[in-house]
N, C-alpha and C positions, 0 to 999 in steps of 0.2 A: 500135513494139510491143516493147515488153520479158518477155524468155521466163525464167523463171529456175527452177534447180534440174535434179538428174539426168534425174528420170522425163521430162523434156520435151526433153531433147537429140536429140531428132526431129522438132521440131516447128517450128525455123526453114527447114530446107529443103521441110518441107511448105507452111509459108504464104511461101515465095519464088515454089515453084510456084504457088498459087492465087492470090498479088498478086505479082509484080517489081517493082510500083510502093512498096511497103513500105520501109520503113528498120526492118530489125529487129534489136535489142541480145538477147544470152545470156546470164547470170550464171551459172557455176557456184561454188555455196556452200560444196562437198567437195573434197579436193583430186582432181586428173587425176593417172590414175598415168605411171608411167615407163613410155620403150616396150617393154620387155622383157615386163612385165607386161600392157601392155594389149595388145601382140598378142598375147595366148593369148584372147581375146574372140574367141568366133563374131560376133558383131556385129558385131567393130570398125566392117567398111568403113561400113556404116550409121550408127553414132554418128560418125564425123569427115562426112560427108557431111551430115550432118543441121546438125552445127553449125559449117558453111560456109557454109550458108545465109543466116547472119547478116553482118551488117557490122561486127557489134563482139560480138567473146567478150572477156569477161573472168573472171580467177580470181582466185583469195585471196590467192595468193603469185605473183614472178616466175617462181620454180621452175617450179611447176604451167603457167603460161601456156608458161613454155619446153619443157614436156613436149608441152602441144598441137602447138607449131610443129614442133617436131619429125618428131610424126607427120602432118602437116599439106601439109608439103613432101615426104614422099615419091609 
């Protein structure tokens, strides 16, 4: 299953819950901010948790991807 774009970045860890048997990819199309930035998001823990769900995020740049991991491994 492939998920793509912002408004859906809750949506891989919801269909992990309801199938584990899934293989799901995420494309984000915008760039992921830096962590400075996105910890000031009430959400945050909810959007990284949602798109850990997946088996494969991908972004537009390395940058962007490295911004993920970042907050990813905290």
């Amino acid at each position: 299953v492939w998920v793509q774009d912002y408004q859906l970045q809750l949506v891989p860890q919801l269909l992990r819950e309801l199938r584990p048997d899934l293989r799901i990819g995420f494309f984000l199309h915008i760039p992921f901010p830096p962590i400075e930035l996105f910890n000031r998001l009430p959400w945050r823990d909810g959007i990284i948790n949602g798109l850990l769900g997946a088996d494969l995020v991908g972004f537009q740049t390395p940058g962007h991807g490295s911004n993920f991991l970042r907050l990813a491994r905290r």
